[in-house]
PATIZA-13450 format. One record per residue: residue number from 1; residue in three letters; chain; z, x negated, y of N, C-alpha, C in turn. Coordinates in pm, whole numbers, always signed. Layout:
// residues N
+-----+------+------+--------+--------+--------+--------+--------+--------+--------+--------+--------+
| pos | code | unit |    n.Z |    n.X |    n.Y |   ca.Z |   ca.X |   ca.Y |    c.Z |    c.X |    c.Y |
+-----+------+------+--------+--------+--------+--------+--------+--------+--------+--------+--------+
| NUM |  ALA |    A |      Z |      X |      Y |      Z |      X |      Y |      Z |      X |      Y |
...
+-----+------+------+--------+--------+--------+--------+--------+--------+--------+--------+--------+
***
This chain:
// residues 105
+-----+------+------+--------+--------+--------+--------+--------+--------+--------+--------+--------+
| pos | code | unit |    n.Z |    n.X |    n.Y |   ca.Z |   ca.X |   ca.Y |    c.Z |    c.X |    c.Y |
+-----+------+------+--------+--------+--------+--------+--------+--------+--------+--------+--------+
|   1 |  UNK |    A |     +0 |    -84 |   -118 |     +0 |     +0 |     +0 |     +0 |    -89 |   +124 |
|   2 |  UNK |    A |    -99 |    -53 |   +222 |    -62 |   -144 |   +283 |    +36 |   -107 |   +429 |
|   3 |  UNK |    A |    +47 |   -196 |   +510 |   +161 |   -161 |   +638 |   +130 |   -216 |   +761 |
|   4 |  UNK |    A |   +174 |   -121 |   +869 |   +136 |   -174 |   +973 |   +233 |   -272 |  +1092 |
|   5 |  UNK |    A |   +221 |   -359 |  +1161 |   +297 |   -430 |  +1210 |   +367 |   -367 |  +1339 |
|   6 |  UNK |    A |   +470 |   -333 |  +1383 |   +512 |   -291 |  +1518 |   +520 |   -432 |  +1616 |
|   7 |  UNK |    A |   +455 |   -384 |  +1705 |   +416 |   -516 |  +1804 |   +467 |   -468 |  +1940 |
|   8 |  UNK |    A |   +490 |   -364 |  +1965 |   +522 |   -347 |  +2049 |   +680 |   -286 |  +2113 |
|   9 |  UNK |    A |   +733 |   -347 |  +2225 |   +864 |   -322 |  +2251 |   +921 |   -234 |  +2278 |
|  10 |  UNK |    A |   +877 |   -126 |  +2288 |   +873 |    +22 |  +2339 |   +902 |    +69 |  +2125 |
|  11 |  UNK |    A |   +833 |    +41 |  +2110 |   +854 |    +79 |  +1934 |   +988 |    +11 |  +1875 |
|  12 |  UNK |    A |  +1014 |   -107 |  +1909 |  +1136 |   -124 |  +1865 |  +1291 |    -62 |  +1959 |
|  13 |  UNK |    A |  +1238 |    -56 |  +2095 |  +1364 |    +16 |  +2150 |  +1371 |   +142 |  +2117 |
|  14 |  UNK |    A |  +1282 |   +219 |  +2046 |  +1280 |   +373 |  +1998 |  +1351 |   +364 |  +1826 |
|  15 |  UNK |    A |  +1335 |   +234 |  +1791 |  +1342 |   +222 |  +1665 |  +1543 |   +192 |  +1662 |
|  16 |  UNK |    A |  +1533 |   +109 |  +1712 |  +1672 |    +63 |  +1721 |  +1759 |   +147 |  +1795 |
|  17 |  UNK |    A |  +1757 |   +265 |  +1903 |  +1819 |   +380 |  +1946 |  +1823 |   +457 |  +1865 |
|  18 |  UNK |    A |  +1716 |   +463 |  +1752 |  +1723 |   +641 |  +1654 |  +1723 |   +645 |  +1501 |
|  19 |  UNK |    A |  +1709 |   +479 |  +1492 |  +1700 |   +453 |  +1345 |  +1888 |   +428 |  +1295 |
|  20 |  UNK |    A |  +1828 |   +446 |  +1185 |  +1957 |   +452 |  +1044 |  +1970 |   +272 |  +1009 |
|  21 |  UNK |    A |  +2096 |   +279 |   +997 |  +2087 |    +69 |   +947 |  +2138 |    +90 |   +838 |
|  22 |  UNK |    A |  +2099 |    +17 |   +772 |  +2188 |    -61 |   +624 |  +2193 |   -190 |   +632 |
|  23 |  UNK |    A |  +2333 |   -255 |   +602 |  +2295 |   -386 |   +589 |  +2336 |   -466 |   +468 |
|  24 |  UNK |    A |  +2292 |   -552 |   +451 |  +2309 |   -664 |   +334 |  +2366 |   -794 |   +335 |
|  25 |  UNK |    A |  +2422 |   -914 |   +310 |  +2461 |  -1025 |   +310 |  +2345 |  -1090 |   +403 |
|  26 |  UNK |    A |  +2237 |  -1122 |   +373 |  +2129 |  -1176 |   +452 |  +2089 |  -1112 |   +569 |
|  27 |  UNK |    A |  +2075 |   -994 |   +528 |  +1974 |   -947 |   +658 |  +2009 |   -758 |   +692 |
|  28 |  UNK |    A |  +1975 |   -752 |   +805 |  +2025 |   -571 |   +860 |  +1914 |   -494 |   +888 |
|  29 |  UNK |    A |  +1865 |   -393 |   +784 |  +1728 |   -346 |   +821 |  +1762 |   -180 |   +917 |
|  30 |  UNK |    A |  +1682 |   -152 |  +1003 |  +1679 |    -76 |  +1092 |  +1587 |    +15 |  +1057 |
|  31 |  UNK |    A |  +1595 |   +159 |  +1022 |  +1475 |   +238 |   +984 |  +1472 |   +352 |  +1010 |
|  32 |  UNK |    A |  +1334 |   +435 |  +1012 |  +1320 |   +578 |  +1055 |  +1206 |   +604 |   +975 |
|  33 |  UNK |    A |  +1156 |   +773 |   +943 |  +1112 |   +849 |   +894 |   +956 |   +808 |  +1023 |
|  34 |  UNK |    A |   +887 |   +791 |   +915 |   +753 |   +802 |  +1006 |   +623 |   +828 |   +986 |
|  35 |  UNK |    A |   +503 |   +895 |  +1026 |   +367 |   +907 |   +944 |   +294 |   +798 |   +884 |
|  36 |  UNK |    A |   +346 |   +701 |   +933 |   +255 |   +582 |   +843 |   +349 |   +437 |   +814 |
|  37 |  UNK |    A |   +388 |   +386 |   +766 |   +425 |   +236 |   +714 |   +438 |    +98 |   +814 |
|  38 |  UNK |    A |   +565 |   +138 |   +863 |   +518 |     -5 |  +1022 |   +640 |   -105 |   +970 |
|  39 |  UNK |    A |   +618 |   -204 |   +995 |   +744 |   -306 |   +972 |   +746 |   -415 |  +1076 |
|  40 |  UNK |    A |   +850 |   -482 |  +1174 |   +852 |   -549 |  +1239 |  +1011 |   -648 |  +1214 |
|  41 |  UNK |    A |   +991 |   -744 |  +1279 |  +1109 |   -838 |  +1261 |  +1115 |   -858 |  +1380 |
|  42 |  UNK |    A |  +1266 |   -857 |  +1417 |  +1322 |   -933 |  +1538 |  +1415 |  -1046 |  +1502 |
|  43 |  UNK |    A |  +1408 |  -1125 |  +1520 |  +1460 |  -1255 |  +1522 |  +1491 |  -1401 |  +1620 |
|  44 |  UNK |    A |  +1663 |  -1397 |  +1649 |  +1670 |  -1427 |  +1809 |  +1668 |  -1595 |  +1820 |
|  45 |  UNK |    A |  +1681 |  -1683 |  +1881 |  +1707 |  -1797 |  +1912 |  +1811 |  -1902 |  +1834 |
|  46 |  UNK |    A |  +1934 |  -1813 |  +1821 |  +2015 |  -1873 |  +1773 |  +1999 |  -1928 |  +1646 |
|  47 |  UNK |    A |  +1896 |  -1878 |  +1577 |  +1876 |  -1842 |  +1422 |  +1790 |  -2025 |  +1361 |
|  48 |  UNK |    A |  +1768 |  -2070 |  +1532 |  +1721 |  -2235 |  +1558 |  +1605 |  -2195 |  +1667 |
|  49 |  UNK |    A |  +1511 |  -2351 |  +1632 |  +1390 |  -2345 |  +1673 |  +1262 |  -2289 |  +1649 |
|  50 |  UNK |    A |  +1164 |  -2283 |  +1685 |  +1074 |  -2216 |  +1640 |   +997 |  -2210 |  +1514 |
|  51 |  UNK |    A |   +990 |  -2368 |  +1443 |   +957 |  -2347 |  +1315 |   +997 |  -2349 |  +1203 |
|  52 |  UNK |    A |  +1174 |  -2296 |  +1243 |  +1242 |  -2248 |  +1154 |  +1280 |  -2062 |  +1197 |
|  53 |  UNK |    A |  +1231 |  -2010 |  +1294 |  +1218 |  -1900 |  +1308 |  +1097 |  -1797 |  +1257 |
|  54 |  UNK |    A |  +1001 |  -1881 |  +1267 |   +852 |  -1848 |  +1220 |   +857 |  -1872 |  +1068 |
|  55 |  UNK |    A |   +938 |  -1957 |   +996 |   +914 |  -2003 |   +853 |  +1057 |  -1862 |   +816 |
|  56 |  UNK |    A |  +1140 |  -1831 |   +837 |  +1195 |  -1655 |   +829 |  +1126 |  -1551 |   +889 |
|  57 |  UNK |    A |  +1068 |  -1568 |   +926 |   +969 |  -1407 |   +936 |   +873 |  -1439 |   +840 |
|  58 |  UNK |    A |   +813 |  -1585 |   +808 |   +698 |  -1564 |   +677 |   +774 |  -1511 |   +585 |
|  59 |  UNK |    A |   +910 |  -1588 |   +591 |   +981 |  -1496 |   +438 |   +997 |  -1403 |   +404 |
|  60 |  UNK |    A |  +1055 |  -1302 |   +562 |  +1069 |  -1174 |   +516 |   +903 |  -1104 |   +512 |
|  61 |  UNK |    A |   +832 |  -1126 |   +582 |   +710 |  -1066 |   +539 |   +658 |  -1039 |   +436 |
|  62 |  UNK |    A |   +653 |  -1153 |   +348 |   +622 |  -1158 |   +193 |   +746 |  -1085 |    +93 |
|  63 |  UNK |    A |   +901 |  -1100 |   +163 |   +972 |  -1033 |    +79 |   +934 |   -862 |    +70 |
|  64 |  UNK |    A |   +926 |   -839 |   +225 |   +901 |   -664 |   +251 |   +749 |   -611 |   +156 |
|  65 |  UNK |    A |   +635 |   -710 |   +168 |   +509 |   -651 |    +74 |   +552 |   -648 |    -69 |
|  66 |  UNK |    A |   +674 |   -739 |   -119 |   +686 |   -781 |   -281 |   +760 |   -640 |   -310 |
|  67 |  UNK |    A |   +872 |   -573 |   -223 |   +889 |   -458 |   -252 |   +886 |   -319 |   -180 |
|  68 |  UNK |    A |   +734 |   -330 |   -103 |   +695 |   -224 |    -62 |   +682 |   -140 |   -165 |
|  69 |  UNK |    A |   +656 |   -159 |   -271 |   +592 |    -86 |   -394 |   +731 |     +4 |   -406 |
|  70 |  UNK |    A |   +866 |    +41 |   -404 |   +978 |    +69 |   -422 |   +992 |   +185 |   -337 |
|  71 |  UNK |    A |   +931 |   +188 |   -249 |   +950 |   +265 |   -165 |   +871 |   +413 |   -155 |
|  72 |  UNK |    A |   +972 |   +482 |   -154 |   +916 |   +664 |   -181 |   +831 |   +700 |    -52 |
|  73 |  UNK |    A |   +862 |   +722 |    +31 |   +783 |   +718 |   +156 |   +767 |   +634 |   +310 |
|  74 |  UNK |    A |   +726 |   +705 |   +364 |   +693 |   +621 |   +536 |   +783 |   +591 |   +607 |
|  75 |  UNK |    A |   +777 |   +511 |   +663 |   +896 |   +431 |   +703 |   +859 |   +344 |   +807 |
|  76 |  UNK |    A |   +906 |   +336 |   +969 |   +947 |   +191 |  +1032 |  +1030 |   +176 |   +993 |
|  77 |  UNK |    A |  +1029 |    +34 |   +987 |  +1120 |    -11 |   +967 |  +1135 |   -196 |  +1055 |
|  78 |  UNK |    A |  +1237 |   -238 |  +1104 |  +1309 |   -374 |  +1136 |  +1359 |   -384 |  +1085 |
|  79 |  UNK |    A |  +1324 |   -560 |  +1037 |  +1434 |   -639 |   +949 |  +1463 |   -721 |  +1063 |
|  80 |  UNK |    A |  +1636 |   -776 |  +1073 |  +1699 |   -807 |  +1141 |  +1805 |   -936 |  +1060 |
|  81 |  UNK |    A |  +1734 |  -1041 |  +1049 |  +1794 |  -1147 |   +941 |  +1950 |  -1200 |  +1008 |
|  82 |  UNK |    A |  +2087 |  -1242 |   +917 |  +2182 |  -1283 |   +982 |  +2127 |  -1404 |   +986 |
|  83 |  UNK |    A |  +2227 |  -1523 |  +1075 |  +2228 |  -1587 |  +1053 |  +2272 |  -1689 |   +970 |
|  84 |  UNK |    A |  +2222 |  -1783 |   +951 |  +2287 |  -1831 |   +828 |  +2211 |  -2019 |   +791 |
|  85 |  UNK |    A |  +2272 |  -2083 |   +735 |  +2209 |  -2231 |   +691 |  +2090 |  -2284 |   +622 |
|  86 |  UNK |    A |  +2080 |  -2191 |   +548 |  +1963 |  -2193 |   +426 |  +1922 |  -2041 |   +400 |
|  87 |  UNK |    A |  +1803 |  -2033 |   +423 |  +1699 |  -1895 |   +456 |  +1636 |  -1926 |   +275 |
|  88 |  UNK |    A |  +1608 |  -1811 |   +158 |  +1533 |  -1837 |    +69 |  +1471 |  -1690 |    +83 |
|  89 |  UNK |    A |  +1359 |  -1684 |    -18 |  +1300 |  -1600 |     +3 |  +1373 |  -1478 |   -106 |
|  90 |  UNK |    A |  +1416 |  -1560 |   -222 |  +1470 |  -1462 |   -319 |  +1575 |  -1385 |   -300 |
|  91 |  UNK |    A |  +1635 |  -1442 |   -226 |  +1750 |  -1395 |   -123 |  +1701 |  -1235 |    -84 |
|  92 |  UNK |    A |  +1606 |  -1310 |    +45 |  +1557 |  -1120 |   +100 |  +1512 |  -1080 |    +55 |
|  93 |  UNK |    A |  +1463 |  -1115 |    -53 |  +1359 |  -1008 |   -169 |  +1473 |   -911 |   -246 |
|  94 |  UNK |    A |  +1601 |   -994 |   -285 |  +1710 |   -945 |   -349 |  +1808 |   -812 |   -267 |
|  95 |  UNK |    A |  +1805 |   -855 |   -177 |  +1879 |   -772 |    -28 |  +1780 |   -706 |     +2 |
|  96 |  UNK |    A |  +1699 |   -704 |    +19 |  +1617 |   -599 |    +56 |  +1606 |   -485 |    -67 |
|  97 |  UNK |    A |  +1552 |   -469 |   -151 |  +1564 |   -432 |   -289 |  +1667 |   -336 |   -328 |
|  98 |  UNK |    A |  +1817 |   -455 |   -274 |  +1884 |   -320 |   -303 |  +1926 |   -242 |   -180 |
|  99 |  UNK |    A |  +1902 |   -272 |    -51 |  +1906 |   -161 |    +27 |  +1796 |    -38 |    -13 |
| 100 |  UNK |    A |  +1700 |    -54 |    -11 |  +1562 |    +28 |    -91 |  +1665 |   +116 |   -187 |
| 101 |  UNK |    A |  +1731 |    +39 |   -304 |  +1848 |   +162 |   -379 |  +1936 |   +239 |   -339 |
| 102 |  UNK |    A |  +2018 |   +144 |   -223 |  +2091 |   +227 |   -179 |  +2128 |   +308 |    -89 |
| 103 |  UNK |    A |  +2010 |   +345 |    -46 |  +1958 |   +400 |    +66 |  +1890 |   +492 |    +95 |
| 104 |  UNK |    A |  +1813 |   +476 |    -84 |  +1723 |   +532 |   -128 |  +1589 |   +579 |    -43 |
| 105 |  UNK |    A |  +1533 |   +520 |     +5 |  +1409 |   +467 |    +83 |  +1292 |   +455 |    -13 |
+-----+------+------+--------+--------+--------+--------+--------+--------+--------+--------+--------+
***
């Protein structure tokens, strides 16, 4: 299935005022009921420099397509990674996954 990217800031301040959170050890996803499949990451400064900020959003990107398949319907959604020392991918694939259960998304 595929998904669309929220790029714009107006979409995440609508997202983050009206959406539902769950969170996980790694990461805090932000979500709402929507007609089509959007996913965006915010991810702030503190988290380092830039090509350790850009190398966690490749992660979660690839984690969110590995279990888009899980998911019953439409959804924005923001992933919102903690911070933390060592970023893996199996990690957010794992945390993500089971928010998807328990959340039932």
């Amino acid at each position: 299935m595929k998904y669309f990217r929220l790029k714009k800031q107006s979409d995440f301040q609508k997202l983050f005022k009206k959406g539902k959170r769950a969170h996980a050890p790694s990461l805090t996803v932000v979500y709402a009921h929507a007609d089509k499949m959007t996913m965006g990451i915010s991810i702030g400064k503190k988290h380092g420099k830039s090509v350790v900020r850009n190398r966690v959003k490749r992660l979660l990107r690839e984690a969110f397509r590995a279990t888009q398949a899980e998911m019953k319907g439409n959804y924005s959604i923001v992933l919102v990674p903690k911070v933390c020392e060592k970023y893996a991918f199996d990690t957010f694939k794992r945390h993500l996954l089971c928010i998807i259960k328990k959340e039932n998304l």
